[in-house]
Structures are given as C-alpha cells and as structure tokens.
N, C-alpha and C positions, 0 to 999 in steps of 0.2 A: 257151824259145825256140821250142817247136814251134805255142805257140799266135799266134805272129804272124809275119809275114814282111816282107818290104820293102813299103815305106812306111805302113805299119800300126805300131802303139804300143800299150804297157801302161802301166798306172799301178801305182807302189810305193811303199810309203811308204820313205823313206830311214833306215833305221835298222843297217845294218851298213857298216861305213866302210872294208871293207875288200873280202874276195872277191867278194863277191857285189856290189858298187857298183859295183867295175870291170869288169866284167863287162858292168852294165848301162851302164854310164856311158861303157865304152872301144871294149870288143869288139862290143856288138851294134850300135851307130849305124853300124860297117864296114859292116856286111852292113845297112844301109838299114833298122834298126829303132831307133824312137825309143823311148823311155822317156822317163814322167813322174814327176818325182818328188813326192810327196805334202811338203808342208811343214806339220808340222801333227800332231795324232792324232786328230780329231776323225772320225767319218765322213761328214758334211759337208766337211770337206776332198775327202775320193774324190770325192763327190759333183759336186763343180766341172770335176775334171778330166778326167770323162767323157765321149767325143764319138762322133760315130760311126767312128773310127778307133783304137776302144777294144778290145782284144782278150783282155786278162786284167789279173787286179788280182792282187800279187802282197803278201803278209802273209808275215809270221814269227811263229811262236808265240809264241815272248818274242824281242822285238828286243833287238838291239845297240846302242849300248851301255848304253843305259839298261836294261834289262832292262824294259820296260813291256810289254805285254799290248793288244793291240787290242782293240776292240768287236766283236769277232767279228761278232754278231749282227745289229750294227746296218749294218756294215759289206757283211756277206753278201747283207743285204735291198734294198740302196742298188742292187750288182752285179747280181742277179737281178733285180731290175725293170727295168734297164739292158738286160738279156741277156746280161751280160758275169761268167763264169767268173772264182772265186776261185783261186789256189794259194797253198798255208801250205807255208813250208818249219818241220817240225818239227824242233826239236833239243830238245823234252820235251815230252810231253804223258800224262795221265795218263786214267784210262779215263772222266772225269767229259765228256769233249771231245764232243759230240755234232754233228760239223760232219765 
C-alpha cells in the first residue's frame, strides 16, 4: 500500500482468493487505489498491464491456490525496465532465491 496512493495502480497477478484479494480487490479501491489484476502467468501478461500509472507488481513465491511459482526472472526484468518495483510476499523460500 505504501508504494501507491490515490489514483495511482499496481499490477498482481491473482492467485490467492482469499486475504490478500480482498484487500486488493475491496479495501484499497476505498482509499482511490486501483489494482490490476494479471490473468494469466506468463510475464508478457505483466508486461501488457503496465502504464505509466504503474506503481508496483506484486508476486507471491508460490501462489495460491495453485501452488505455481512465477518467472521471477523474467518477470523482474519486464518491471525494471518499466521502472516499476517488484514485492514477493514470501511464505517459503529457501537460500537458492537470489532476487
């Protein structure tokens, strides 16, 4: 929340259906922040919904409920050349993570 404010937006990909959706999905549009939701896992998916109203992409280590794993890497490089900051919210990662 701190990396955007009203009328400004992140991009995320959709994979926990629960706290964290609502969140983005309920409580931050209150306070005039949109969220985009990634449909997709591709990093060409982020890639499309980046504008210049783009303020952070926001990953999961291993999503919900699939348990699938993003392209870190390729995903990372998509943001950075954007200028737009990743957040990973971790709930495992093991010491191989270089990100």
């Amino acid at each position: 929340m701190q990396t955007a404010n009203r009328g400004k937006q992140d991009n995320r990909a959709l994979t926990r259906p629960q706290g964290t959706y609502n969140q983005l999905k309920v409580f931050l549009p209150r306070l005039g922040i949109k969220t985009k939701f990634v449909k997709g896992e591709k990093p060409e998916d982020f890639k499309k919904l980046i504008d210049d109203n783009t303020k952070a992409i926001y990953l999961e280590s291993i999503g919900n409920p699939k348990y699938s794993v993003p392209d870190f890497e390729a995903i990372v490089k998509i943001a950075h050349d954007a200028g737009v900051p990743v957040l990973v919210s971790v709930a495992r990662l093991d010491k191989s993570c270089k990100y």
